[in-house]
Backbone as CSV, one residue per row, in Angstrom:
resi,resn,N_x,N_y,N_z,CA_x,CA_y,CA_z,C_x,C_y,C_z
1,UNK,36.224,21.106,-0.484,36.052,19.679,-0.278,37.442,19.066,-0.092
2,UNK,37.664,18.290,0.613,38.931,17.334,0.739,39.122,16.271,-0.126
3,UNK,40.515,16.386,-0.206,40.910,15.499,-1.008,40.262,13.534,-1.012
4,UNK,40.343,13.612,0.796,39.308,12.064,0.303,38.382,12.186,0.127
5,UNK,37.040,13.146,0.344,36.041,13.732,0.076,35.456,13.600,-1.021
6,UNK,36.675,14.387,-2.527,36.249,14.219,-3.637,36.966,12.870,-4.243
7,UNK,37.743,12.591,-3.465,38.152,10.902,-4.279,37.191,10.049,-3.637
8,UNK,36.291,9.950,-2.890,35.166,9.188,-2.379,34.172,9.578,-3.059
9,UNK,33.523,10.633,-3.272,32.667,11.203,-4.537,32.696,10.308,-5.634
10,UNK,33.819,10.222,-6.535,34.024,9.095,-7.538,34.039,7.949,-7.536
11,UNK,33.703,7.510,-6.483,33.517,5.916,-6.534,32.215,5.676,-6.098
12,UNK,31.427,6.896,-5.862,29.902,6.651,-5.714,29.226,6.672,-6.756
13,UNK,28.496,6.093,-7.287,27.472,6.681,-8.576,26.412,7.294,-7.557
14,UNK,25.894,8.213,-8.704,24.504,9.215,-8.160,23.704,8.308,-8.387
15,UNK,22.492,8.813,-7.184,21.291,7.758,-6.779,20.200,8.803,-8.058
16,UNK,19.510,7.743,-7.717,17.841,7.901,-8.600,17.634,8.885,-7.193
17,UNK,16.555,9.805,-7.833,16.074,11.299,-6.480,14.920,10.952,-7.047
18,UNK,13.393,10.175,-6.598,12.821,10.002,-6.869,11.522,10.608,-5.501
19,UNK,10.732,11.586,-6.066,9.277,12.391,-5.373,8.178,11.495,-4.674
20,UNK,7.420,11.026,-3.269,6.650,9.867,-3.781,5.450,11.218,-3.390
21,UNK,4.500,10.613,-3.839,2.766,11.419,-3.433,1.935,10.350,-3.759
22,UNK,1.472,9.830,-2.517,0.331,8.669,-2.529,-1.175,9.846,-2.766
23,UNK,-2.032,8.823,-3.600,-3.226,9.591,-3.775,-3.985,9.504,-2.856
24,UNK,-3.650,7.748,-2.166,-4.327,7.439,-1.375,-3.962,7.740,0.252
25,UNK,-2.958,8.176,0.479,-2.352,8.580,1.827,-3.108,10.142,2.200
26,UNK,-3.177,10.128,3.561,-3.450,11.746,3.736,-2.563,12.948,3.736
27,UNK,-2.628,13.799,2.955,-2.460,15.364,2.252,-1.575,15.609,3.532
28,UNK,0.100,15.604,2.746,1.230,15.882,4.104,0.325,17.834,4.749
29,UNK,0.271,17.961,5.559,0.173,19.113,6.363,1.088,20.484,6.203
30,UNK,2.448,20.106,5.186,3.093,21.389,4.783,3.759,20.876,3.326
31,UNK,5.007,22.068,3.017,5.403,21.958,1.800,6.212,20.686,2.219
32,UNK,6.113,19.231,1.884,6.955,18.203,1.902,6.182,17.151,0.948
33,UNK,6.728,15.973,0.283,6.073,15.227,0.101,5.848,13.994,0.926
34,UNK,5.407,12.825,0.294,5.044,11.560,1.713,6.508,10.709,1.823
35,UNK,6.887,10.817,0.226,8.646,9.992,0.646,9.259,10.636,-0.504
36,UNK,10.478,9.800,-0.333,11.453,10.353,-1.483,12.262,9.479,-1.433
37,UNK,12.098,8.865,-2.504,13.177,7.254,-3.265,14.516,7.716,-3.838
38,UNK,15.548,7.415,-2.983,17.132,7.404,-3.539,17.743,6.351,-3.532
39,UNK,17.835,6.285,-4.643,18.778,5.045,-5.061,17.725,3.674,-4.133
40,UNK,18.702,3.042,-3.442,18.120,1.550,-2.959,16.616,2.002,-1.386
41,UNK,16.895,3.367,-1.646,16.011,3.652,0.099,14.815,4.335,-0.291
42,UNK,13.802,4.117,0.242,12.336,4.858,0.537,12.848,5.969,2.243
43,UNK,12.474,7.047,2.512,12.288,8.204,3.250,11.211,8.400,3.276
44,UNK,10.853,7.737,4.225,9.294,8.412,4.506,8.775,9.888,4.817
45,UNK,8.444,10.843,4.698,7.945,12.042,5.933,7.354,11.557,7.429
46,UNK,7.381,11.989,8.267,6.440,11.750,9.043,5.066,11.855,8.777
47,UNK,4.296,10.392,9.147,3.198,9.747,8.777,2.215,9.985,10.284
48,UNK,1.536,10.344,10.484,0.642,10.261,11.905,-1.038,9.486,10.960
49,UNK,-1.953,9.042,11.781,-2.830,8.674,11.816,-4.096,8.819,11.063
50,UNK,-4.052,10.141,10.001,-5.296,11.062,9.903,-5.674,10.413,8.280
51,UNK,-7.099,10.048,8.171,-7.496,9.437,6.854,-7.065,10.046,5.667
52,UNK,-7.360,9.780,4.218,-7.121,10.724,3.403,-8.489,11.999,3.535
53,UNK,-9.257,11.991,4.160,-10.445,12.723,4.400,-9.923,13.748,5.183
54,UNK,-8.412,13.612,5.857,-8.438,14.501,7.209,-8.928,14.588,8.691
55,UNK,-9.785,13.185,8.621,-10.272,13.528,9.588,-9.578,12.349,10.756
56,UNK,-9.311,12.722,11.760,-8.151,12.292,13.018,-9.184,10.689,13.651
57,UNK,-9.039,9.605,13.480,-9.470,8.285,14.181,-8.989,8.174,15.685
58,UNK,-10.188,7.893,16.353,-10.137,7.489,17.491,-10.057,8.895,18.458
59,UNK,-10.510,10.159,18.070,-10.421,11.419,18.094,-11.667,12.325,18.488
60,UNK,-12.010,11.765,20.269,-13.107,12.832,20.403,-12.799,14.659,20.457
61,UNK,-13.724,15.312,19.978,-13.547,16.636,20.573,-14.050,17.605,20.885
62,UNK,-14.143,18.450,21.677,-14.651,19.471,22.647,-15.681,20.509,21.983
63,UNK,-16.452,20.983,23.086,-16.597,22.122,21.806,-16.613,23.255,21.465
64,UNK,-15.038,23.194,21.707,-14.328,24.301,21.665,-13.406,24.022,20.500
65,UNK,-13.386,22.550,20.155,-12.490,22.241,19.104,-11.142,21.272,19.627
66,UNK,-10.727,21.234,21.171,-9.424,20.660,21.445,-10.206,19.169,21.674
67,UNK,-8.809,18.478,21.966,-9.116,16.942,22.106,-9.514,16.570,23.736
68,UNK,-10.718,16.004,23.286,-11.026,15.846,24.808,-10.509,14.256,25.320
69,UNK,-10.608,13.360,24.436,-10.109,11.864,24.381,-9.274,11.368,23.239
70,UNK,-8.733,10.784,23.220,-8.480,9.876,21.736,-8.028,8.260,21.956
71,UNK,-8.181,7.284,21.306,-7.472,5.742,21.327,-6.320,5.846,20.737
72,UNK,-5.596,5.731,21.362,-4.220,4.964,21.037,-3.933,4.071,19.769
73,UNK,-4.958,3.301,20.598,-5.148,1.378,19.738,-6.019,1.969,18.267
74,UNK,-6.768,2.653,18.058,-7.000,3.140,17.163,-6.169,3.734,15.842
75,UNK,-5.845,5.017,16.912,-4.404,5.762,15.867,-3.238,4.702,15.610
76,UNK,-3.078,4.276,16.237,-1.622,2.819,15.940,-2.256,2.289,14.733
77,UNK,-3.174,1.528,14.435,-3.999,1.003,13.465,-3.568,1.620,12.282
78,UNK,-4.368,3.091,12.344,-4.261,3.752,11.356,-3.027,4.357,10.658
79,UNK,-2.142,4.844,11.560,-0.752,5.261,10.964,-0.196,3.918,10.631
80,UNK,-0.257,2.919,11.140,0.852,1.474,9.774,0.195,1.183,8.733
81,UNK,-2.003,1.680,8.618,-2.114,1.308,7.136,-1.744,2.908,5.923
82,UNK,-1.401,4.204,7.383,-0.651,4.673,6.263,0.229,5.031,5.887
83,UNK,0.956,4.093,6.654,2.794,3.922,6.546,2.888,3.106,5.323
84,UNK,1.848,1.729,5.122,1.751,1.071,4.348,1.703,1.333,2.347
85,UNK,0.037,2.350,2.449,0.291,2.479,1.661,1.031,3.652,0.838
86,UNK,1.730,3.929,1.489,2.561,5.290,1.318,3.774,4.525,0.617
87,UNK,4.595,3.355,1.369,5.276,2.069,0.794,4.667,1.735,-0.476
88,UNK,3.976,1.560,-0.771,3.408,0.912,-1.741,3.299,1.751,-2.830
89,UNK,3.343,2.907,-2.895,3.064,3.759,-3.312,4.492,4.236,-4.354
90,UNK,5.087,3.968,-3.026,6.965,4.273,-3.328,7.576,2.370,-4.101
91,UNK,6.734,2.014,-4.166,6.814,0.417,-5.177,8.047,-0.080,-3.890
92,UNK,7.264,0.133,-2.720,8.138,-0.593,-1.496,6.890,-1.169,-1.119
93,UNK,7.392,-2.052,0.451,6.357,-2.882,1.248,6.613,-2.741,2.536
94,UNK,5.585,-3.292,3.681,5.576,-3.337,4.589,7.026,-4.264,5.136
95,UNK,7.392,-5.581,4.151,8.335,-5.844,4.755,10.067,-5.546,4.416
96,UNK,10.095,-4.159,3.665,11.052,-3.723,3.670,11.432,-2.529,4.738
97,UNK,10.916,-2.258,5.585,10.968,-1.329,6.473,12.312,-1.801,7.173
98,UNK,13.272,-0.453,7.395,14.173,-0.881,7.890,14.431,-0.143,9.321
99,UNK,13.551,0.943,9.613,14.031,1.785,10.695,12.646,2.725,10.573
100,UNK,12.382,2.770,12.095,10.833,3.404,12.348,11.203,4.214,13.138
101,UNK,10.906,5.634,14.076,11.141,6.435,14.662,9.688,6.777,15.108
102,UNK,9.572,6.585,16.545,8.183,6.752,16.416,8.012,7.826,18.016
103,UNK,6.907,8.810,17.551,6.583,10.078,18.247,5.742,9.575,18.816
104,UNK,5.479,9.806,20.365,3.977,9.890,20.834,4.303,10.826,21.847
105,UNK,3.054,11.514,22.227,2.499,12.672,22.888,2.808,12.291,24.517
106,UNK,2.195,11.447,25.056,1.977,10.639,26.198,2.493,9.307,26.089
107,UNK,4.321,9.284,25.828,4.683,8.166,26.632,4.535,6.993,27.353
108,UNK,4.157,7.615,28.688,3.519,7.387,29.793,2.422,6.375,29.846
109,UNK,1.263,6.448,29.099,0.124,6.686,28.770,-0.169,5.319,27.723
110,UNK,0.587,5.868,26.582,0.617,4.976,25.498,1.223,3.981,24.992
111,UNK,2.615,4.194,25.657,3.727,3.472,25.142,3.200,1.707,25.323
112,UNK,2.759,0.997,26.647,2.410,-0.250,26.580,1.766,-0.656,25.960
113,UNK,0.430,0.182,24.868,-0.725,-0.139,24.462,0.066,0.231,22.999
114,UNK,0.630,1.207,22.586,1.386,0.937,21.231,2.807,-0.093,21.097
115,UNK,3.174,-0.631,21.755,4.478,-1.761,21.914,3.770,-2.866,21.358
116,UNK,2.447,-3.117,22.385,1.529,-4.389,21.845,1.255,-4.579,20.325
117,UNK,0.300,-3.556,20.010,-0.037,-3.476,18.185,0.944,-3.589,17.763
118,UNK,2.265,-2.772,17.977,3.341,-2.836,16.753,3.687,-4.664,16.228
119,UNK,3.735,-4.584,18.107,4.138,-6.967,18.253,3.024,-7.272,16.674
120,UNK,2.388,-6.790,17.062,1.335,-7.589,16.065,1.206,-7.586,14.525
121,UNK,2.402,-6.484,14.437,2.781,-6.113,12.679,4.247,-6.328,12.648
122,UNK,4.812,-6.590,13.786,6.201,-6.741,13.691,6.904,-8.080,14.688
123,UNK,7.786,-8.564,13.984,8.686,-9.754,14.768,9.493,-8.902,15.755
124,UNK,10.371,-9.973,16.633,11.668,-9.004,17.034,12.743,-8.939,16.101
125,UNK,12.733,-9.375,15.191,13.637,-8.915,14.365,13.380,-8.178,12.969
126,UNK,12.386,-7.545,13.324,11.763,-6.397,12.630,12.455,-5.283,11.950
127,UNK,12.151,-3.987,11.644,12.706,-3.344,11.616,13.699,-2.398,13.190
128,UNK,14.550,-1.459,13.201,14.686,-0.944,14.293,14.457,-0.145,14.197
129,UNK,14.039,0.463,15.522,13.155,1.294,16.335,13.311,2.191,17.380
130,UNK,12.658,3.416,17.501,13.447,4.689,18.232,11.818,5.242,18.494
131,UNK,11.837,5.354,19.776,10.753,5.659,20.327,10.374,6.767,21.455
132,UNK,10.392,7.930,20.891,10.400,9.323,22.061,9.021,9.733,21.988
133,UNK,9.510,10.737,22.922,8.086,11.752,23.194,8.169,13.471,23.166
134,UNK,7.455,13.670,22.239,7.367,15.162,21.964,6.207,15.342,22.878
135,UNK,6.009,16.708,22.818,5.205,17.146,23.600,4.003,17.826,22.883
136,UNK,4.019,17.696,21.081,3.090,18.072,20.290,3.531,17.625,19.061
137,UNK,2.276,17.480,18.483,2.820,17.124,17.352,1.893,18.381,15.955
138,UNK,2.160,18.656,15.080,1.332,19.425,13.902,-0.237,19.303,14.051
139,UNK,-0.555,18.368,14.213,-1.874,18.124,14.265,-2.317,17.545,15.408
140,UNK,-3.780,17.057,15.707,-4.255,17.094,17.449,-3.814,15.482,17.634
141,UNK,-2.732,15.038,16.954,-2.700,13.316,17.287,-2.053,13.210,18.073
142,UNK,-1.909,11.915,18.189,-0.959,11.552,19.410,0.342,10.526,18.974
143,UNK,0.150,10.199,17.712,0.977,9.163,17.357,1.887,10.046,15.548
144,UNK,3.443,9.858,15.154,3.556,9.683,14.282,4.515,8.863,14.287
145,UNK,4.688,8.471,12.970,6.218,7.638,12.678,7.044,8.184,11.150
146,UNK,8.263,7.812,11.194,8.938,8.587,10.221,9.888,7.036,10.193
147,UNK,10.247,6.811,8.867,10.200,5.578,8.256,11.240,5.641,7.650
148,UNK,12.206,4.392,7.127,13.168,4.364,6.498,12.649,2.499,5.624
149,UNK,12.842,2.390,4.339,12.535,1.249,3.857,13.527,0.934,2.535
150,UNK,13.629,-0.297,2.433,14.727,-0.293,0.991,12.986,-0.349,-0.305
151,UNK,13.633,-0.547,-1.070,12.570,-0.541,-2.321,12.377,-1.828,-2.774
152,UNK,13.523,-2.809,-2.279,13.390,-4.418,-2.657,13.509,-4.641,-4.354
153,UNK,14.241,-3.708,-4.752,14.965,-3.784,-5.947,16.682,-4.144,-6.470
């Protein structure tokens, strides 16, 4: 470590490392939890759309099992109420969100019809925002977001 390194070390105090697991959020998909509270910040995991039941909204499918349709306007819905209570969970709120990162499948496709909903949970001076496109995501959705929030403490 370098010398300003560890003389910068000492003028930090160590943060609170705090686990979150909403009961009410849906069952993260691998070994992670839903956030993790340090010091003044909530860390969300990536959050996509799917109830605590598991089961994917706005999500027709084949029957073969793949996605033959899905709503957009639907999944948008659903991933901010469980961005929400995942916040809530972490004794944060919807209006501490400070930085959203948000995945969708189809760009193209979605991006005008998710810009709209967000308007509708968010000002322009909202949180900020980073908005790409993967080409899959873990599960058959089309939408996630990965979250940054203070705790408002």
């Amino acid at each position: 470590m370098s010398n300003a390194r560890a003389d910068q070390s000492k003028l930090l105090p160590m943060s609170k490392n705090d686990t979150i697991k909403a009961d009410n959020a849906p069952k993260p998909v691998g070994a992670y939890p839903h956030a993790k509270r340090v010091g003044e910040l909530v860390f969300l995991s990536g959050i996509g759309p799917r109830d605590p039941n598991g089961r994917i909204p706005g999500v027709e499918f084949d029957e073969k099992g793949g996605v033959s349709s899905y709503d957009i306007g639907v999944q948008c819905h659903a991933v901010f109420a469980n961005v929400r209570t995942v916040l809530e969970s972490a004794g944060s709120s919807w209006n501490d969100l400070v930085d959203i990162t948000v995945f969708l499948t189809d760009i193209g496709r979605d991006f005008d019809t998710y810009n709209r909903i967000y308007a509708e949970y968010f000002s322009s001076d909202g949180p900020c925002r980073t908005t790409v496109e993967v080409s899959r995501l873990p599960t058959p959705i089309a939408i996630e977001l990965k979250c940054i929030a203070r705790t408002g403490d």
